[in-house]
N, C-alpha and C positions, 0 to 999 in steps of 0.2 A: 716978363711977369712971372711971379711965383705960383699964380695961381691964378686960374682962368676959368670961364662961364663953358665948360663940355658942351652943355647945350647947344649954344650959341653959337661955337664953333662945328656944332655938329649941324647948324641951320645954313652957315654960310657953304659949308661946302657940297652940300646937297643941291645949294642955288647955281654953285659955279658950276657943277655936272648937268643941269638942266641946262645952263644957257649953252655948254656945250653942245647936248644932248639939239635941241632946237634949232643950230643952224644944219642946215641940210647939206645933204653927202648929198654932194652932183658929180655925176661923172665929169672926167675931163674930158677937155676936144679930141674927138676921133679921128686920128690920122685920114687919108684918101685911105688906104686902104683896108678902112674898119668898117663896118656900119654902127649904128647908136644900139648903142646894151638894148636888147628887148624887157618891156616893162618899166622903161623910164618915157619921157618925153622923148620926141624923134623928130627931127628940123629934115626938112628936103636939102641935097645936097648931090653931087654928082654920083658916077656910077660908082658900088659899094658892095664889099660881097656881105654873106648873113655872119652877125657876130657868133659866138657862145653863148648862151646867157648867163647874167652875173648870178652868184650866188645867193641864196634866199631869194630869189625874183622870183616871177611868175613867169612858167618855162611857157616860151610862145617860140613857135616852130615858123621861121622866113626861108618861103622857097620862091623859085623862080629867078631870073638876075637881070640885072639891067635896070628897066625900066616896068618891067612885068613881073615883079613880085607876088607872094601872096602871103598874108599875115595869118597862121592856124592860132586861136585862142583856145585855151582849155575851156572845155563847158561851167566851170565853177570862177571863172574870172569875169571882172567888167570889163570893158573897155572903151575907147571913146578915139573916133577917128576924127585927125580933121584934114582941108586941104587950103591949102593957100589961093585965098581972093575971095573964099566961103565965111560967111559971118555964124553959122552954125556946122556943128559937126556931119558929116557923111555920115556915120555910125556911133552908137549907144548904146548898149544893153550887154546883156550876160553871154559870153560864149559866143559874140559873131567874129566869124572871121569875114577876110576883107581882100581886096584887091590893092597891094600898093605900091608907089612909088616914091623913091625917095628921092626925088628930087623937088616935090610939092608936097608933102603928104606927108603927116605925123601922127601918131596915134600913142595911148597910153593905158596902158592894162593895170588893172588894180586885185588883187586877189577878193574874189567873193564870201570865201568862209568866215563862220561867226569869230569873234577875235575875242582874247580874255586877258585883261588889263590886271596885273598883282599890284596890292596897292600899299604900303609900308609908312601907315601916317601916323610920325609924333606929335601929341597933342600935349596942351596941356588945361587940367580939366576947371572946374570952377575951385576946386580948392587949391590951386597953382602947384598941382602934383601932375608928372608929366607921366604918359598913358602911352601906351605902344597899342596903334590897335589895326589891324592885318585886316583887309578885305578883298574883292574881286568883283570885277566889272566886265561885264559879256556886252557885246556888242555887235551891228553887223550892218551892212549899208544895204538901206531902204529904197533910198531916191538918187543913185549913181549920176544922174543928168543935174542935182543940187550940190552933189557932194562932190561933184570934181571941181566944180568955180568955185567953192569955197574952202576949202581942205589944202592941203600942200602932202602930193603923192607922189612927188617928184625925187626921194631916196630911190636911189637903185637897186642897192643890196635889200630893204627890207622900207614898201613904200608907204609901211601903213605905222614906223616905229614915228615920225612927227604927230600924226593922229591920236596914236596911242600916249603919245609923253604926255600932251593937252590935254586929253580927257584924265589922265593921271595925275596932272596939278590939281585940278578944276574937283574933282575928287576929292583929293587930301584936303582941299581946300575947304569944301564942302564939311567934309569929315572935322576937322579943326575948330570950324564954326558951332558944329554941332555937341562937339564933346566939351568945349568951353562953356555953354550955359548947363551943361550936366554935372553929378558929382560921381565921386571914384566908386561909389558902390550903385551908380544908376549906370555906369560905362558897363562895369561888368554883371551888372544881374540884369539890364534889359537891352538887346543892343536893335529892339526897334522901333526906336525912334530915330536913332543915326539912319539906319537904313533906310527909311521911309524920306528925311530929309535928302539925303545921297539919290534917292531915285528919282526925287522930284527935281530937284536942280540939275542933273544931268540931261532929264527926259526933255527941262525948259531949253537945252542948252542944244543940245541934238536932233530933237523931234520936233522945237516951236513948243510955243502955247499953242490954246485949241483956238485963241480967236485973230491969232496968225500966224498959222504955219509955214507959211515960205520963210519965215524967218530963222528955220530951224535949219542945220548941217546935212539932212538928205541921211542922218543913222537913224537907226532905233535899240533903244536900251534893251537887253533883251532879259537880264535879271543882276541884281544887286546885291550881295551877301557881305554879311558880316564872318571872318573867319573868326578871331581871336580878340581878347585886349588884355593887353598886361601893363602893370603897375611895373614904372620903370625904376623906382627906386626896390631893389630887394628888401629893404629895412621897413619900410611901408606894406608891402605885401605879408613881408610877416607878419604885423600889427592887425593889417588888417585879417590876415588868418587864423591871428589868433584865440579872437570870440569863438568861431564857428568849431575851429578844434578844440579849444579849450569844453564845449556843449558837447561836442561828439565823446570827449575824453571822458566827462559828467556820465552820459549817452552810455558809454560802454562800461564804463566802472558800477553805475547803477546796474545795468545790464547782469555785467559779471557778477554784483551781490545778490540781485534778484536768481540769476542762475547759481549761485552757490546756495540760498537759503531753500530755492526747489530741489536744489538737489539733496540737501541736507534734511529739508522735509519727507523728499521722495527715501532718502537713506534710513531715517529716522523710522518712517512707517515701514519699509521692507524689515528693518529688526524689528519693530514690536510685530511686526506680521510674522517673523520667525521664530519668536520670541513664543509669540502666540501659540502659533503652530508646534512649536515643538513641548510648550507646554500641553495641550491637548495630545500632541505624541505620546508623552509621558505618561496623563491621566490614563488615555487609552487602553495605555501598554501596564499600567497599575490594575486598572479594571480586569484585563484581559487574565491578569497571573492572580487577583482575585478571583476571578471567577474559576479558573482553574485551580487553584488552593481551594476552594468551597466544592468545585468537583471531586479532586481526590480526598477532602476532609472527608465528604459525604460518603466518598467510596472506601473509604477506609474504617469509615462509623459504621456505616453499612455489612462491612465486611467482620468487625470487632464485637456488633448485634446477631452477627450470623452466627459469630464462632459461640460467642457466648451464650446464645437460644441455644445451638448445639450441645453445648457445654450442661447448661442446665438439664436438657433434656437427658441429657445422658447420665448427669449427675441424679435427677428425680427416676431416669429409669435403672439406675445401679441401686439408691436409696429402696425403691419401689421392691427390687429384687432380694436385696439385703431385708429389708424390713419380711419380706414372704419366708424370708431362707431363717431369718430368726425367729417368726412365730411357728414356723415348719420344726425347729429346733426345739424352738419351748414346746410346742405340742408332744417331740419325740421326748423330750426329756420328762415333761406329765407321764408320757405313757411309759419311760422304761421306770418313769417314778412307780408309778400303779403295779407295773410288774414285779418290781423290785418289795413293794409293800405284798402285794400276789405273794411274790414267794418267801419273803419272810411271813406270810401267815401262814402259808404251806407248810415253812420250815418249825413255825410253832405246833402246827399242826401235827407233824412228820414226829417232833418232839414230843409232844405230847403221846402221838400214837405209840412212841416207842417208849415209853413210861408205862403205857398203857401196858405195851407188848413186855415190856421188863417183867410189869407188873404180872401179864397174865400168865408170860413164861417163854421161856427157851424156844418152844415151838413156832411159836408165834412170831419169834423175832423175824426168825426167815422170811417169813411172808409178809412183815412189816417194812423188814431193808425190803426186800425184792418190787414190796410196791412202793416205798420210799425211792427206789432207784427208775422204777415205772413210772413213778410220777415228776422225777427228776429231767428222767429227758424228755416227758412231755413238756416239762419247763425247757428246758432247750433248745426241744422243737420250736415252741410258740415263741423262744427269744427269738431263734432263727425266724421265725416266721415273722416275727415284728419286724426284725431288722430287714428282711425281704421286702418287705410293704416298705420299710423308711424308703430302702434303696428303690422300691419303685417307684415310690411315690418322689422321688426325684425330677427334675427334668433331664429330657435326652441329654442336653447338652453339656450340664454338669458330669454326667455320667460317662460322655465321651469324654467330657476333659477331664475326669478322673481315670480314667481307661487310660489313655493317653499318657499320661503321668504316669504310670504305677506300669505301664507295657515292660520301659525299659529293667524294671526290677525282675517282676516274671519273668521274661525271657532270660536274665542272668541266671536265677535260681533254676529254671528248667535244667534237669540233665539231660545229656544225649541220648535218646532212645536206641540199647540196641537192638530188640526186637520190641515186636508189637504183642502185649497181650492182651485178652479180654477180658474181664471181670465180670460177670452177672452177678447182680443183687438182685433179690428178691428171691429167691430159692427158698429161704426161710420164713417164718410166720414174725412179720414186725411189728406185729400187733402188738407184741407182749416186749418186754424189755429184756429177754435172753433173745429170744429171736434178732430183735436189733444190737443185741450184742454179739450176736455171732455172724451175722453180716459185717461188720465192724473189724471183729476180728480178723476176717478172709481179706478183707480188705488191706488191712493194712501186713498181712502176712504179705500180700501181694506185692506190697510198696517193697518191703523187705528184702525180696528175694532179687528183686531188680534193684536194690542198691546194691547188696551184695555179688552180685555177679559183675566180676571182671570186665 
């Protein structure tokens, strides 16, 4: 055939490994000089020494020889003795051991620990899609005195694998039944309903019903799980994964634009927030160098009101000074005016008298000059004396700064003294204008005599 049912093929040869699986591994007949594998069936027969025990059995320990044996069982195994022409066994329970012989006497050890059945059941489900679905079955014997007359523990190597294959079909079977009235998306999104079926059919099968239990195999279920279930077609599990990714896809892409449009809000506010911020920097930093421009404008105005108030003051007190030093001025100039009218009416006067004097004669004139000249340097005097009052009536300070000024002339004009002379005035009568003219004369004879000397 070109083309063939997988499935189908994969049903029958699962069935030929069970009915293989099913017939039981019996020892073969034990030479005289063997004894029976421990942990299988044991027939009486003549004298025998103790075997080995097979592999994966239940190691039980035959001492003694002959006829006087003794059977050690491990405390975690059953066992069950019997003897030939007894309609019930000698011994039953967990861990006894025994006295025996083997030439009447048989017994059969079973391992006591919990046992856990893996279970590999293809289904195919209410939509004729075939389903892989993996579970596990624990188990352990209850009622040893039920479960050895109905059970077949009679494999050597391993006495509990018949037990196991049967609770293993009886399972899948179970399993089969159940995931057929279900559909592919109630297999895998609830798998307790299988389990709850699988528990019950098993518990019916091994434990009895509750309203008759001896009819039950002497186990007890001890728990039932669902491992896995898979969708045997790949092309189908796609499909069928495809909604739920296809929403997660939805799921994350919404996700991602919702996290980009926050982030892009959260971006967006941190620049107007910096934006903000460094606008207010600005204004701050505007403000700040205002305010400092208004302080030094201030201190600058402040300082340009200073110089200027100075300025004026100094301007209205030079004005002030000026304006005293010109009415000081015009006052001198009235009075050398008055002197000067003074002595030209003197000099009319003086004119006159000597008209007078002409007139009255020769004699006269002398005593006219002589008091024309008397009265002359009394004009002199009293210019001097005007000009003494001006000069006092100066202030110091002009006076020094005129001192000051005119020093470096004097001291050029001074000649060198070579001795010191004294002069006295006043020896003669100055009353009169020969007296002061001959003071005058001494005087300046004096000047004379010390220019002329070398």
């Amino acid at each position: 055939m070109s083309s063939g049912n997988s499935y189908l093929n994969q049903v029958v040869a699962q069935q030929e490994r069970l009915e293989a699986d099913l017939r039981s591994k019996r020892s073969a007949p034990a030479p005289a000089a063997q004894a029976p594998a421990p942990g299988g069936p044991t027939r009486g027969g003549g004298r025998q020494q103790a075997a080995q025990p097979a592999p994966n059995a239940v190691e039980v320990r035959v001492t003694g020889f002959g006829r006087w044996k003794t059977v050690i069982v491990p405390p975690n195994a059953f066992v069950v003795h019997t003897r030939r022409g007894r309609s019930e066994p000698l011994h039953v329970g967990l861990g006894v051991s025994f006295r025996y012989n083997p030439a009447t006497d048989s017994y059969l050890v079973v391992p006591g620990a919990m046992q856990t059945i893996l279970i590999n059941a293809f289904c195919i489900c209410r939509e004729l899609q075939g389903v892989l679905v993996q579970a596990y079955v624990q188990w352990i014997i209850e009622d040893f005195s039920t479960a050895y007359r109905k059970l077949d523990f009679g494999d050597v190597e391993d006495p509990m694998r018949l037990v196991n294959l049967q609770l293993k079909e009886q399972a899948e079977a179970a399993i089969k039944d159940k995931v057929a009235t279900l559909g592919v998306s109630d297999v895998l999104s609830d798998k307790q309903p299988i389990i709850e079926e699988l528990t019950a059919r098993l518990r019916a099968v091994a434990e009895g019903t509750s309203s008759d239990s001896s009819a039950g195999l002497g186990l007890r279920i001890v728990t039932v799980q669902i491992k896995e279930a898979v969708v045997s077609s790949s092309r189908l599990w796609e499909n069928l994964q495809k909604p739920y990714r296809s929403e997660q896809g939805r799921i994350a892409r919404l996700a991602e634009l919702a996290a980009d449009e926050a982030i892009g809000t959260r971006e967006l506010a941190a620049s107007r927030l910096r934006q903000t911020e460094q606008i207010e920097s600005d204004r701050e930093l505007a403000e700040l160098r205002a305010r400092n421009a208004a302080v030094q404008f201030d201190r600058e105005a402040g300082e340009q009101l200073r110089r200027s108030q100075r300025q004026e003051e100094d301007s209205r007190a030079l004005a002030d000074l000026q304006d005293a030093t010109t009415r000081h001025a015009m006052a001198l100039e009235r009075e050398r005016a008055a002197e000067e009218a003074e002595i030209g009416r003197l000099r009319i006067e003086r004119e006159t008298s000597l008209r007078r004097l002409t007139v009255d004669g020769d004699l006269a004139l002398d005593a006219i000059r002589a008091q024309a000249a008397h009265e002359q340097g009394l004009l002199e005097l009293e210019r001097t004396r005007l000009r003494a009052e001006i000069d006092n009536a100066q202030s110091v300070e002009s006076i020094q700064a005129k001192l000051v000024d005119a020093l470096p002339e004097i001291v050029a004009k001074l000649p060198k003294p070579a001795e010191l002379r004294a002069v006295t005035i006043g020896g003669n009568d100055t009353s009169s204008v020969g007296g002061l003219l001959a003071e005058l004369a001494g005087v300046v004879g004096a000047l004379q005599a010390t220019l002329k000397k070398p």
